[in-house]
N, C-alpha and C positions, 0 to 999 in steps of 0.2 A: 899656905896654898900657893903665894908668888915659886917659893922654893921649889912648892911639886912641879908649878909650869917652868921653870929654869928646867930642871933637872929632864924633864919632857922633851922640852926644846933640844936639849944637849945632844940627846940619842937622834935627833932627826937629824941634826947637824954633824953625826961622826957615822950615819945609815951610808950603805950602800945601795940600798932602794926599800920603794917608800910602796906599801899596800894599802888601797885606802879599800875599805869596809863599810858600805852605807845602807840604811836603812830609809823606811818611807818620813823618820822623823829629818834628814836630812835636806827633805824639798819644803822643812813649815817654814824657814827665815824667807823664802823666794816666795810665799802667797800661797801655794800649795796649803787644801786641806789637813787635817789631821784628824784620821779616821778611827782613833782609837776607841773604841768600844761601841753600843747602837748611838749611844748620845752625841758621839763625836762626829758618828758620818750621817747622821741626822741634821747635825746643825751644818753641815754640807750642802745636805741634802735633805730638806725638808719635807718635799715632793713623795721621797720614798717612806718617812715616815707616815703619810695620810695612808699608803698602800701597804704598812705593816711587813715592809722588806728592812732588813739590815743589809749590811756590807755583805755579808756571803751569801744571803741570797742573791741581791744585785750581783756580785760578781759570778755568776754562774753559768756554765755554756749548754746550760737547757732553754735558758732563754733565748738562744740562736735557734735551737730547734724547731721550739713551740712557734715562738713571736721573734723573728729576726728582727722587727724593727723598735720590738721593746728592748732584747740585747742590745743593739746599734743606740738607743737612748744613752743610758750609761756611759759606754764605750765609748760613743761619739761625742759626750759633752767632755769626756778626761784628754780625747782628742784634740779637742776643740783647745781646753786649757792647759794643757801640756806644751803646744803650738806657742801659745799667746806666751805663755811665763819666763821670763829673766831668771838665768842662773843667780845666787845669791854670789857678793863680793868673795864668800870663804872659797868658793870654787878656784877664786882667779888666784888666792892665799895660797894654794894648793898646791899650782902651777908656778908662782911664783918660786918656791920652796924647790919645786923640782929642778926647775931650769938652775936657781940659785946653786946649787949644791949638789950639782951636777949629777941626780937620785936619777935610775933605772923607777919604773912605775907601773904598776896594774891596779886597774879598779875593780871592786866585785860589788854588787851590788843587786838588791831584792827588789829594787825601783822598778817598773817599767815606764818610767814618763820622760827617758831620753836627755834629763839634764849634763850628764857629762856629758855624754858625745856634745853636746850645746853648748857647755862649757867651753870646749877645746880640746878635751883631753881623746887619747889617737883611736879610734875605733879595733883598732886589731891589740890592745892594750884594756881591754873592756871584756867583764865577764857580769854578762845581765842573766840572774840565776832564773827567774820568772819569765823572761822573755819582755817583748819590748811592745808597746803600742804603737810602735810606728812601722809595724812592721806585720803583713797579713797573712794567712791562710786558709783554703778553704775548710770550712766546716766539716766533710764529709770523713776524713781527706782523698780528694781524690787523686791527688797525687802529694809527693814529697815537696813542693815549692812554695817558697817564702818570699815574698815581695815587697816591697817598700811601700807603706801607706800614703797614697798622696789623694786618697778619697775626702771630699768636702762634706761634711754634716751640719744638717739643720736639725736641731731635737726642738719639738713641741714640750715645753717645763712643765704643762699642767701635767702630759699623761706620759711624759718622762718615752716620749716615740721618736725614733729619725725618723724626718718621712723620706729615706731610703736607705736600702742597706747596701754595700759594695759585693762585686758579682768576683766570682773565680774566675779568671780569665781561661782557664784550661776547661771546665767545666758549664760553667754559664749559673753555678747553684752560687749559697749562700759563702762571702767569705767573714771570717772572724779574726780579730787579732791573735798573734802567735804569741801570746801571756798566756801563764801557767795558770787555771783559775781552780776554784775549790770544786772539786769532784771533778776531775778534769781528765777525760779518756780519748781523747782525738788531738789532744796539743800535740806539735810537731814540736818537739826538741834537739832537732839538727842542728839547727845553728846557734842555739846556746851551749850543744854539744863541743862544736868546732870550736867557741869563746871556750871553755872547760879544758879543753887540748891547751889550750894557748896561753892559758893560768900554769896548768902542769909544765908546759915547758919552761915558762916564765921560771917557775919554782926552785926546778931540775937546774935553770943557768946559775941560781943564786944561793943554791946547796953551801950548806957552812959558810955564807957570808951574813951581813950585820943587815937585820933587815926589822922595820917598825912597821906595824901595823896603827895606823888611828882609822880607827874605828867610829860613824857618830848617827845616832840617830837607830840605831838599831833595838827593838823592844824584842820583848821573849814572849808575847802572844805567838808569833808567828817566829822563832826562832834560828832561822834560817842563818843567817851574817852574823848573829852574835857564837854561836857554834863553831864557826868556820874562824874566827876571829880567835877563840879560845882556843881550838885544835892548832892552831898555828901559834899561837903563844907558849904552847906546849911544848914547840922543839929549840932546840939548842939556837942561841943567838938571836932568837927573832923575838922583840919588844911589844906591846901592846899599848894602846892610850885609847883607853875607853871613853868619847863623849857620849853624855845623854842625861835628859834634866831629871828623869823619874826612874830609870833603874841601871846607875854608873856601877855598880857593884862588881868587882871581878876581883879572882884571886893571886894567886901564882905570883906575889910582886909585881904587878903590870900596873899603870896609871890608870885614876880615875877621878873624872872629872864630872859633878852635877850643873849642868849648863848645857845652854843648847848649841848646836852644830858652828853656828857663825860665831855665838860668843867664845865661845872654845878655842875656835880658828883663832881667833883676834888674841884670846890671850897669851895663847902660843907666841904668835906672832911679834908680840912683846917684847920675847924673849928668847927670838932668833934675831 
């Protein structure tokens, strides 16, 4: 196992630029829940298991519709702890690595809870594929604008309510976070559109150069980053290092590591 992290290590160390690849397993070393299955976001969320919601119910933008201020529950407590939570050490690994070895970099990621831009890492350098929590629009929509969330949330934990929900400034109706959710027909995707241009070019500059992808935290319920990660390992020159403690599995000659995000980081780190 030392061998496979040397040999890991090595490819970062001789990379021309570094793609990092994250999934929602990525925010569990920082305190960040883990929502894997009803048991996981139950023990989250307890509150929603007395009301017989799972995660995709809870994440649903009907619940803006019906009850804005039972959506704004949800929404404004991830708010609330997205805010409060400390990047994990692996983030600053990351950075470290890049500056070190002088790596070009883009992140892509299925997160919406804002930890790398938190981290440090450059916002025009950031490809948030679900869109971001920190960031709003109106539910309707009634226009194309997306704003920066700086609304304060109080939720009531019994009945899982804000008691308020934040207004569209152009409109005066309901606004909702600009996340991608399950059944989802009014997301505005403009600006993770513009992030998606700005991977493509990223890509387009580093054509037939020596480029790694690590990847951590990424599950195949929802397989969005580990796809993307895969397709990209598919072409000439670009490396893969898959972390993740329950399904590291990947083919093609790419690394794989069962261990989670930070311990990963760390063992690399080792051996840079």
């Amino acid at each position: 196992m030392d061998q496979d992290y040397s040999a890991a290590a090595a490819i970062i160390a001789a990379a021309d630029a570094l793609i990092i690849t994250a999934g929602a397993g990525m925010g569990v070393d920082s305190g960040l829940p883990d929502f894997r299955g009803d048991q996981g976001f139950w023990k989250a969320y307890p509150m929603y298991e007395r009301l017989g919601l799972s995660f995709i119910d809870a994440a649903n933008p009907r619940h803006f519709e019906r009850d804005p201020l039972f959506g704004w529950g949800f929404y404004g407590h991830r708010t609330n702890l997205y805010r409060q939570t400390e990047p994990h050490s692996g983030f600053s690994l990351l950075l470290d690595w890049i500056a070190s070895y002088e790596l070009d970099s883009f992140v892509v990621t299925s997160n919406v809870d804002g930890q790398f831009k938190k981290a440090g890492f450059p916002a025009d350098h950031l490809l948030e594929v679900h869109g971001s929590i920190h960031h709003l629009q109106c539910l309707s929509p009634c226009c194309h604008d997306i704003w920066q969330n700086e609304a304060e949330f109080t939720i009531d934990h019994a009945s899982m309510r804000a008691v308020r929900a934040p207004a569209c400034p152009a409109c005066g109706g309901v606004a909702r976070p600009n996340i991608l959710m399950f059944g989802d027909f009014s997301w505005l995707s403009d600006r993770t559109a513009a992030q998606e241009e700005a991977f493509r070019q990223f890509m387009e500059q580093f054509r037939e150069k020596k480029l790694v992808v690590i990847e951590m935290g990424a599950g195949s319920a929802i397989p969005t980053i580990r796809h993307l990660s895969e397709s990209l390992g598919s072409q000439q020159g670009i490396d893969v290092i898959r972390i993740n403690p329950r399904e590291p599995q990947i083919g093609g000659g790419h690394f794989s590591f069962r261990v989670g995000a930070l311990e990963g980081l760390e063992r690399l780190a080792a051996h840079l």
